[in-house]
LOLUM-319905 format. One record per residue: residue in one letter; y, x, z of N, C-alpha, C in turn; residue number from 1. Coordinates in steps of 0.05 Angstrom, whole numbers, plus 5000, padded with zeros to 4 digits. Example, Ala and Ser with C-alpha at 12.3 -4.5 7.8 and 13.67 -1.06 7.14 Angstrom:
BEGIN
<'a',<4886,5264,5156>,<4910,5246,5156>,<4934,5264,5156>,1>
<'s',<4955,5257,5142>,<4979,5273,5143>,<5001,5258,5157>,2>
***
This chain:
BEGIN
<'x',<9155,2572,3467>,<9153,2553,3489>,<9124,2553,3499>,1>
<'x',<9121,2551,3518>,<9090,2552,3540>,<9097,2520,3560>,2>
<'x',<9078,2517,3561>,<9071,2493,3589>,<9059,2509,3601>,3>
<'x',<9077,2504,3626>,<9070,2515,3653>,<9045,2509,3669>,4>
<'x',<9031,2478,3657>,<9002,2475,3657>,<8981,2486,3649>,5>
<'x',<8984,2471,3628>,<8960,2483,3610>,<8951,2515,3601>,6>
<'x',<8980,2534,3602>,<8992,2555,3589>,<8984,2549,3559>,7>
<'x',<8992,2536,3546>,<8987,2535,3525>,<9019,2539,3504>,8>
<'x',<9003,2558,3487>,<9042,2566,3469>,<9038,2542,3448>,9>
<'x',<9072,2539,3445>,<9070,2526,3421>,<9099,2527,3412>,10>
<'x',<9104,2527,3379>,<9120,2527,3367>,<9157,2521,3380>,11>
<'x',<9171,2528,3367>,<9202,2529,3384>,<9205,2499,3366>,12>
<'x',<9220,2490,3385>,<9227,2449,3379>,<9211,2446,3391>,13>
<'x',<9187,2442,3402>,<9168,2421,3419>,<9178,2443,3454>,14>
<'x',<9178,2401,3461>,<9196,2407,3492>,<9171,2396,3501>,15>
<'x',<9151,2382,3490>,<9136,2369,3507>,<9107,2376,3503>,16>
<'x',<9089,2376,3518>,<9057,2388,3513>,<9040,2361,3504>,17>
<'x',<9030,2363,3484>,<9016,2343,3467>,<8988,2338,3488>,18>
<'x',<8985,2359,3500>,<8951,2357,3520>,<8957,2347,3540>,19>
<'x',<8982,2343,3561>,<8983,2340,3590>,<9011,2325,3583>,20>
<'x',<9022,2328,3567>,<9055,2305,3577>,<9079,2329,3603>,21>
<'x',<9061,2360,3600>,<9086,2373,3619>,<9106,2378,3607>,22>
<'x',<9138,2387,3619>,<9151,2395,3599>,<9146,2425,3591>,23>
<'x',<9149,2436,3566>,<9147,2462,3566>,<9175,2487,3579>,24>
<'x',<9167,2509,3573>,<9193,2521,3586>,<9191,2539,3572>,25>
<'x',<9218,2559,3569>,<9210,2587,3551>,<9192,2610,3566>,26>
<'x',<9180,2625,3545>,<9160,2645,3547>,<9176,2658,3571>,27>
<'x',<9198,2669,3566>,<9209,2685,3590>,<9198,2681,3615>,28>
<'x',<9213,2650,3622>,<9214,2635,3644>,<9183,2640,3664>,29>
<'x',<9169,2641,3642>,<9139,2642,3653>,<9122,2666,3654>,30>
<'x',<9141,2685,3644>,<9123,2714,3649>,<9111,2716,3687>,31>
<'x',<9091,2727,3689>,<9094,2736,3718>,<9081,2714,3728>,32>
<'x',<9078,2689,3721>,<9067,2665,3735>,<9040,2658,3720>,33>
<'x',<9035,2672,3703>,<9011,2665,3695>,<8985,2658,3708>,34>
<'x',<8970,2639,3711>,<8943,2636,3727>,<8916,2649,3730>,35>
<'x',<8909,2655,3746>,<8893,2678,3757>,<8866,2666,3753>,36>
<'x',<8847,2667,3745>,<8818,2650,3741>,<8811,2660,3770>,37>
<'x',<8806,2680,3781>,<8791,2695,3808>,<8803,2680,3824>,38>
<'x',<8833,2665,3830>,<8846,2654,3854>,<8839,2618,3855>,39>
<'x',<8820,2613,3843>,<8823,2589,3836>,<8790,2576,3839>,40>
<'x',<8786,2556,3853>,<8751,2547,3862>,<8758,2512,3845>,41>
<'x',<8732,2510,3845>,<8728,2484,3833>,<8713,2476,3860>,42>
<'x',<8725,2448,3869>,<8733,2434,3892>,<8714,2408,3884>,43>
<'x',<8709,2396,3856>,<8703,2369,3855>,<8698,2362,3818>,44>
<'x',<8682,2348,3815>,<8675,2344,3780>,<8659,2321,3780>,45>
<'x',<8670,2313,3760>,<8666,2284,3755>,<8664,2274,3727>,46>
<'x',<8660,2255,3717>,<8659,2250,3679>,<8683,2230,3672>,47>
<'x',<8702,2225,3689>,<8733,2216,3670>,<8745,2224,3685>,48>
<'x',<8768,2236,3664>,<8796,2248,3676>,<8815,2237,3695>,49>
<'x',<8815,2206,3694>,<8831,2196,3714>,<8827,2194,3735>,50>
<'x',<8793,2196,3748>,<8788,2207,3772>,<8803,2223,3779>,51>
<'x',<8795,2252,3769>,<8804,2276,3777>,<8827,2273,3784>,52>
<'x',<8845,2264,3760>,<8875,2256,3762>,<8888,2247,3791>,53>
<'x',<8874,2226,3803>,<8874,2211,3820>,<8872,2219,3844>,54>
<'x',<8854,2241,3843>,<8846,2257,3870>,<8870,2282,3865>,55>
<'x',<8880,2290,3848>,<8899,2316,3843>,<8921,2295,3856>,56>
<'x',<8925,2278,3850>,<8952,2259,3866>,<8953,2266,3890>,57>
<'x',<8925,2258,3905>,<8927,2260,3931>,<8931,2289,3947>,58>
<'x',<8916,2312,3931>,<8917,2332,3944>,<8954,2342,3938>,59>
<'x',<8958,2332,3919>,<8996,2340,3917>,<9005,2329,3942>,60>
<'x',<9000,2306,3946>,<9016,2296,3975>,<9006,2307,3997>,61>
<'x',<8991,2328,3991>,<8977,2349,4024>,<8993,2372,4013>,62>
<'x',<9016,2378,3998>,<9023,2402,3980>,<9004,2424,3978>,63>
<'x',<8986,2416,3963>,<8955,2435,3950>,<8966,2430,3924>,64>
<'x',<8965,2459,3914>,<8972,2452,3885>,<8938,2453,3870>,65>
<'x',<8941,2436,3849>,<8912,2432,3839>,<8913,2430,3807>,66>
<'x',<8890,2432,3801>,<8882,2439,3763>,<8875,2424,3759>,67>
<'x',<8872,2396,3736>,<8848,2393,3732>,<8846,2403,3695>,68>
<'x',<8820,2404,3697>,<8807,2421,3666>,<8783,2397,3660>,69>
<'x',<8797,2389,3635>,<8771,2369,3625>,<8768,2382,3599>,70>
<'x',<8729,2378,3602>,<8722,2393,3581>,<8709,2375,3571>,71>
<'x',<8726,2352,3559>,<8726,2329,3541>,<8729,2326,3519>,72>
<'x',<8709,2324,3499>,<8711,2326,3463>,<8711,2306,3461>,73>
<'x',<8723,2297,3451>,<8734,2268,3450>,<8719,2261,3413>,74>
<'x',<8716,2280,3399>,<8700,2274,3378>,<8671,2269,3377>,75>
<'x',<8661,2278,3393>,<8635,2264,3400>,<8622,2240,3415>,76>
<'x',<8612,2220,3403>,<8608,2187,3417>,<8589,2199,3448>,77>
<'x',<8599,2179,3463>,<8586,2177,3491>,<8553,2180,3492>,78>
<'x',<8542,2197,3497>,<8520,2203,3503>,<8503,2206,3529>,79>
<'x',<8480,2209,3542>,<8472,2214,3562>,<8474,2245,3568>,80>
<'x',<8462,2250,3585>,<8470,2285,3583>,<8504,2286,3603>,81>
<'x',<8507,2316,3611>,<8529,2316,3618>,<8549,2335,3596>,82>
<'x',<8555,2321,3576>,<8571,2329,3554>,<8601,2329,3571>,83>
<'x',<8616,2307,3582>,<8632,2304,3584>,<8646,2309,3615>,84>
<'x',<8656,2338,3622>,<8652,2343,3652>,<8683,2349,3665>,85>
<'x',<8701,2332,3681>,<8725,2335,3688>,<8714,2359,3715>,86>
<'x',<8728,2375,3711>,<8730,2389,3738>,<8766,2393,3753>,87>
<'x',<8759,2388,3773>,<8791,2401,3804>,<8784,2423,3815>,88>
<'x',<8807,2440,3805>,<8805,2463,3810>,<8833,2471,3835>,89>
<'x',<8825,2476,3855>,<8843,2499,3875>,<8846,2529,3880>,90>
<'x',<8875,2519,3895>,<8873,2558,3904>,<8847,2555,3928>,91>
<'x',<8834,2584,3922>,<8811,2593,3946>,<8823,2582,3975>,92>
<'x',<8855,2598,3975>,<8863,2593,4007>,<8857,2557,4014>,93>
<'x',<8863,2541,3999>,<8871,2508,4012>,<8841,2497,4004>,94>
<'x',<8820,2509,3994>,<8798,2490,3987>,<8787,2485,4011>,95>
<'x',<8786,2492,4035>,<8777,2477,4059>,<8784,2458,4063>,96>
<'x',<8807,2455,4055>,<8831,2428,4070>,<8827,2408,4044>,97>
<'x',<8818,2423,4026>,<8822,2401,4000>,<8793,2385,3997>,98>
<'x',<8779,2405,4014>,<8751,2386,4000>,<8756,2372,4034>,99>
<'x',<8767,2373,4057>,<8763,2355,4071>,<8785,2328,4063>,100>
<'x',<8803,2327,4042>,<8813,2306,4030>,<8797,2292,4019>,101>
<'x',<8789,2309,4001>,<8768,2289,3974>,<8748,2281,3998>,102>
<'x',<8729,2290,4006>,<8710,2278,4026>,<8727,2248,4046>,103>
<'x',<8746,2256,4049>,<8757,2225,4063>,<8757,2206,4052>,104>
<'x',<8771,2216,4022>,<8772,2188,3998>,<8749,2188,3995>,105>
<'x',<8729,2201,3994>,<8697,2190,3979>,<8685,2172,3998>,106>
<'x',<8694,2170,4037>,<8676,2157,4058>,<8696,2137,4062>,107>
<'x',<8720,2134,4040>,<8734,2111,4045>,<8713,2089,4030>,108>
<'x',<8708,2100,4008>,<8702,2084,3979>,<8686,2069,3989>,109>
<'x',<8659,2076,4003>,<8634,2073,4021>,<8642,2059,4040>,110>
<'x',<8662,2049,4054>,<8667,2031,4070>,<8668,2003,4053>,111>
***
């Protein structure tokens, strides 16, 4: 079994991905769809995931499909420094349209 997110394998019995909550699907299912690192720009980063989260909401309702990748160690106490860095990731084609999303929500905030 693989999640179609994360790609991450894991053991046969687990339907559900312990990292993201996707459902998993079989290996088959997912040959051929694998994610391309070259097709994909980082759009926006931030230091908690439910930002990101929040902004990946909105770009879904523009149907932009979006990543987000938090590179969050959760074993290490809160520090200064940028230890803790969420990044949103898009396809190359929609990141024009996606960063003029995020840019709307950011000159909403500012109102």
């Amino acid at each position: 079994m693989i999640c179609p997110s994360c790609e991450y394998e894991y053991v046969e019995g687990t339907t559900i991905c312990p990292d993201c909550g996707t459902e998993l699907i079989p290996n088959k299912e997912f040959e051929g769809n694998l994610l391309n690192p070259e097709d994909w720009v980082i759009v926006y980063t931030c230091p908690e995931t439910y930002v990101a989260e929040m902004i990946k909401s909105n770009l879904s309702g523009a149907d932009i499909e979006s990543i987000v990748l938090a590179q969050k160690d959760s074993s290490y106490p809160v520090t200064s420094g940028d230890l803790a860095v969420v990044k949103l990731l898009v396809k190359k084609k929609d990141a024009t349209e996606a960063l003029e999303i995020i840019n709307d929500i950011s000159n909403e905030k500012e109102i």
